[in-house]
C-alpha positions as CSV (number, residue, x, y, z in Angstrom):
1,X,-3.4,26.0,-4.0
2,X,-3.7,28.8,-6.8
3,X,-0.4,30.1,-5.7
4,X,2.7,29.9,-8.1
5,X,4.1,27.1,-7.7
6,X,8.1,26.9,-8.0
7,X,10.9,29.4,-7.2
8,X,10.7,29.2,-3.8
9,X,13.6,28.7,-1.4
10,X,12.6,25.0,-0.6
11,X,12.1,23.8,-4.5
12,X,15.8,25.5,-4.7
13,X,17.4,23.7,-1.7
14,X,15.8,20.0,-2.7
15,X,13.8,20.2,0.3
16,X,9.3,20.2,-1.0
17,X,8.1,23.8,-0.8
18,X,4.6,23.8,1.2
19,X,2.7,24.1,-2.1
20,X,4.5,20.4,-3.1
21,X,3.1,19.0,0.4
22,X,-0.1,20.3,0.4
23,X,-0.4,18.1,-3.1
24,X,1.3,15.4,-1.8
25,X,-0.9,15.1,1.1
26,X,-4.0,15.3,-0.7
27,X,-2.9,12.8,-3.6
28,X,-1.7,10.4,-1.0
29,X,-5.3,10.5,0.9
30,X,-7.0,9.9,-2.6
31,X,-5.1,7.2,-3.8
32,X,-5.8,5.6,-0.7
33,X,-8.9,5.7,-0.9
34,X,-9.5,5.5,-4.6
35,X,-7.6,2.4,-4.2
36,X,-10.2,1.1,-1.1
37,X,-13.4,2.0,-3.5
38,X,-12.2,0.0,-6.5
39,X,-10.9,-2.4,-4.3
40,X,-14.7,-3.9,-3.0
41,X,-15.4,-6.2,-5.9
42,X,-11.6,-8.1,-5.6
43,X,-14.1,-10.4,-3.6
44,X,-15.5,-11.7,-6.5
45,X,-12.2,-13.4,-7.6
46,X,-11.9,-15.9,-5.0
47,X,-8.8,-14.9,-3.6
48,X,-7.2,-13.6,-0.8
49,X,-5.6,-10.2,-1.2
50,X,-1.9,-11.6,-0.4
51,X,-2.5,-13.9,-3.6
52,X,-4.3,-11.6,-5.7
53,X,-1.6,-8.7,-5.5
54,X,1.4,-11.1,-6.2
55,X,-0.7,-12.8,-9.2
56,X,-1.2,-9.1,-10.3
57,X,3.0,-8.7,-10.4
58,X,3.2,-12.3,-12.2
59,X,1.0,-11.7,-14.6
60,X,2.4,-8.0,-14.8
61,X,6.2,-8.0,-14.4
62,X,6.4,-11.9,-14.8
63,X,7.9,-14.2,-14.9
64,X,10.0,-13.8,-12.5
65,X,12.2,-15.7,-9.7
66,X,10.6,-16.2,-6.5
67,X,12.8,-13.7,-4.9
68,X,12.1,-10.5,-7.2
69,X,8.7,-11.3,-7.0
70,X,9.5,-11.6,-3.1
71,X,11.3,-7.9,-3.3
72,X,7.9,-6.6,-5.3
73,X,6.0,-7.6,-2.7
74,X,8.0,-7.0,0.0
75,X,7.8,-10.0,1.6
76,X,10.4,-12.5,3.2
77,X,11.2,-15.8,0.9
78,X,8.7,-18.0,2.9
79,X,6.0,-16.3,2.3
80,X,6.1,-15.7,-1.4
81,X,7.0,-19.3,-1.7
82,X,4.0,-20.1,0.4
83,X,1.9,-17.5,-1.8
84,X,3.1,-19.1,-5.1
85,X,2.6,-23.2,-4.0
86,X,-0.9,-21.6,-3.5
87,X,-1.3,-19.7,-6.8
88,X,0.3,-23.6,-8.3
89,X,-2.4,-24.9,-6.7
90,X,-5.4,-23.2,-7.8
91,X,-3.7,-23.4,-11.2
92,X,-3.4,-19.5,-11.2
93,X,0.4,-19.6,-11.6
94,X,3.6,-22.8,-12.0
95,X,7.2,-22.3,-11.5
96,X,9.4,-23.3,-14.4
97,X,13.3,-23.6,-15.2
98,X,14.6,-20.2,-16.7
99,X,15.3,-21.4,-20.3
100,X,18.8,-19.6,-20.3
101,X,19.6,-21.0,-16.9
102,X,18.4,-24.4,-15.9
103,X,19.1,-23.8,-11.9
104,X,16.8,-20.6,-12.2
105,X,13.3,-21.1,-11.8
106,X,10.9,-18.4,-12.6
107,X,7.0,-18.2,-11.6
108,X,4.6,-17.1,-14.5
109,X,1.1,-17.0,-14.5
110,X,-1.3,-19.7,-16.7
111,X,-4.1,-18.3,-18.7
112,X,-6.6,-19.0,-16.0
113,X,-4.7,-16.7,-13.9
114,X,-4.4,-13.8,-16.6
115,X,-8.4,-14.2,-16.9
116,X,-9.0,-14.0,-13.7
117,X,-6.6,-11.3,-13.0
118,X,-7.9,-9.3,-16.2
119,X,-11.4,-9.9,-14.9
120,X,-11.0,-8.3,-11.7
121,X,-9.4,-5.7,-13.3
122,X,-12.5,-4.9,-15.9
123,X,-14.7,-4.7,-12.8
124,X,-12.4,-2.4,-10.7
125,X,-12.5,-0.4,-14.4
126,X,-15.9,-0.4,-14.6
127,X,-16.3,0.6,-11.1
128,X,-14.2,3.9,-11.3
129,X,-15.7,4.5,-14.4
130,X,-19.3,4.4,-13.6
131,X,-18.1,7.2,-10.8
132,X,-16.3,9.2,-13.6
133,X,-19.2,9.5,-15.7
134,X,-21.3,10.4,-12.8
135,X,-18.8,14.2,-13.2
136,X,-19.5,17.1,-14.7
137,X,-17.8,17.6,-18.3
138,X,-15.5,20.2,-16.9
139,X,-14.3,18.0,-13.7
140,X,-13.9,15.1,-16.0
141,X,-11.5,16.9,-18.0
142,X,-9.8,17.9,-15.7
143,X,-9.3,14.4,-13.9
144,X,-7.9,13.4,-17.6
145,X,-5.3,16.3,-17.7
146,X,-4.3,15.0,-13.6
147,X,-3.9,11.9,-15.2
148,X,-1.7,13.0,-17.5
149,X,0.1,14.1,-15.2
150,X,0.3,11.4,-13.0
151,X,1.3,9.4,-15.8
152,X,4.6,11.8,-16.7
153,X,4.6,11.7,-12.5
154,X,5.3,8.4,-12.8
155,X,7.8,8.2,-15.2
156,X,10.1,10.6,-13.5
């Protein structure tokens, strides 16, 4: 992957040039499994994964109507409804009438949700970051600068 990158006929055309698929590939796999190691101690929270992603857009995105956080999930109606009645009853989440209009309602999350959301979070952090500090300097810098730029990535 030391080649220079851009300039070929498939970065021209709007078509990924070889280089762009190699990276592609590679960053795909990683997140994967990136996401599978940080991923082991969402145990701990008591929840199944279905209900622990869709708190994590609630308390994220939120709040929200039951079908955008139905699109976010990409799930039918029922089953977000089903996922929120059981986020209501663990009193993770509660679906309220949208101030501006009454015949809205919107799912938010309660601050026993955020907690346990922000928990999970700190121990996936501290997870990925015990493995982080296990790199060399040099590595470690340079997993900050493909940060970066997975970040800018990101905002394209």
């Amino acid at each position: 992957m030391g080649k220079k990158r851009g300039g070929t006929v498939g970065a021209a055309s709007g078509a990924p040039d070889a280089d762009a698929i190699g990276v592609a590939d590679q960053l795909h796999s990683a997140a994967i499994h990136l996401l599978r190691r940080v991923r082991v101690g969402d145990a701990a929270s008591g929840l199944t994964a279905p209900r622990l992603s869709a708190l994590s857009v609630i308390v994220f995105r939120g709040p929200l109507t039951l079908g955008e956080l139905a699109a976010a999930e990409q799930v039918r109606p029922p089953t977000i409804t089903r996922l929120v009645r059981e986020l209501e009853a663990e009193a993770l989440a509660r679906v309220r009438p949208d101030p501006s209009d009454g015949r809205v309602r919107r799912v938010e999350a309660t601050a026993k949700g955020r907690r346990l959301l922000q928990e999970g979070r700190l121990r996936r952090v501290e997870r990925l970051a015990r493995d982080v500090q296990a790199l060399p300097g040099a590595e470690r810098d340079a997993l900050e600068r493909g940060v970066r730029a997975l970040q800018r990535l990101l905002d394209m």
